[in-house]
C-alpha positions in Angstrom: 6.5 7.3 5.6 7.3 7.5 1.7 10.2 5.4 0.2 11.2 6.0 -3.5 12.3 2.7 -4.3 13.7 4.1 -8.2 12.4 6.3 -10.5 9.4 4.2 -11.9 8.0 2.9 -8.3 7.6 4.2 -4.9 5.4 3.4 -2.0 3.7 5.7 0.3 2.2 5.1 3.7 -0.3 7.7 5.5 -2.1 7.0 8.9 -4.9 9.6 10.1 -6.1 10.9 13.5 -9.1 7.6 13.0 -6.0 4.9 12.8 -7.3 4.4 9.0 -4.0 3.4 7.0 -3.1 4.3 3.6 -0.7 2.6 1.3 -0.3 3.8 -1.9 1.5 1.9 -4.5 3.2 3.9 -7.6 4.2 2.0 -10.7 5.2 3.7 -13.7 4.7 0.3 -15.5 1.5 -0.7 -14.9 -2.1 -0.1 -16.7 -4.8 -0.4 -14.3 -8.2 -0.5 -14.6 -11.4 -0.6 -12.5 -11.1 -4.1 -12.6 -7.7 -4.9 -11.6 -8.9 -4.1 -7.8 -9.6 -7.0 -6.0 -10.0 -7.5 -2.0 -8.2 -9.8 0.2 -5.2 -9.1 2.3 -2.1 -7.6 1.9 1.6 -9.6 2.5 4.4 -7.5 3.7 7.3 -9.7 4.9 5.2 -12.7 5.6 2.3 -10.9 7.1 -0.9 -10.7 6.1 -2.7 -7.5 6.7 -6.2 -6.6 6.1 -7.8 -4.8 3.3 -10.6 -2.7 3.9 -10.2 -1.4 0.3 -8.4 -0.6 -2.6 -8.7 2.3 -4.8 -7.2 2.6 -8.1 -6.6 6.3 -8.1 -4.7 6.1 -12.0 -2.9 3.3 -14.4 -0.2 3.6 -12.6 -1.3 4.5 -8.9 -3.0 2.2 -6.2 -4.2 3.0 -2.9 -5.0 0.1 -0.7 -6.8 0.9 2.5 -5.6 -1.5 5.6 -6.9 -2.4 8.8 -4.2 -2.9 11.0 -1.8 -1.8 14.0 0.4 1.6 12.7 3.6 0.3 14.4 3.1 -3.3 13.1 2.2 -2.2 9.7 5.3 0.5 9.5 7.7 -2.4 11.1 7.1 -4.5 8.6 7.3 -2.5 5.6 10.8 -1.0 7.5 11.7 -4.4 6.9 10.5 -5.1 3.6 12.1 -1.8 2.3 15.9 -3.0 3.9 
């Protein structure tokens, strides 16, 4: 599931065959560094999900690693996205 939320930003969301889920996080804004990352959970809608990691890939590209249900994860970014 990949949403293009404008030109700058979009969000990208990959599960594997292992039920290890992806969210990637596109900002054409923002000037990460190795220390931006930080652990904790993620809030989508009001939900909290799990992180098992976060990656910064580039300045302007995160990948956050969650531990959670596909369908819950997917329904509540669905939601967010609407």
């Amino acid at each position: 599931m990949s949403k293009n939320v404008d030109r700058k930003v979009a969000l990208i969301l990959y599960a594997d065959r292992n039920q290890a889920f992806h969210l990637s996080l596109f900002n054409n804004s923002w000037n990460l560094t190795e220390k931006s990352a930080s652990a904790g959970d993620l809030r989508i809608g009001g939900k909290a999900f799990a992180l098992r990691e976060v990656d910064i890939r580039t300045p302007h590209l995160l990948t956050v690693h969650v531990g959670a249900d596909r369908d819950a994860l997917q329904s509540a970014l669905a939601q967010a996205l609407n």
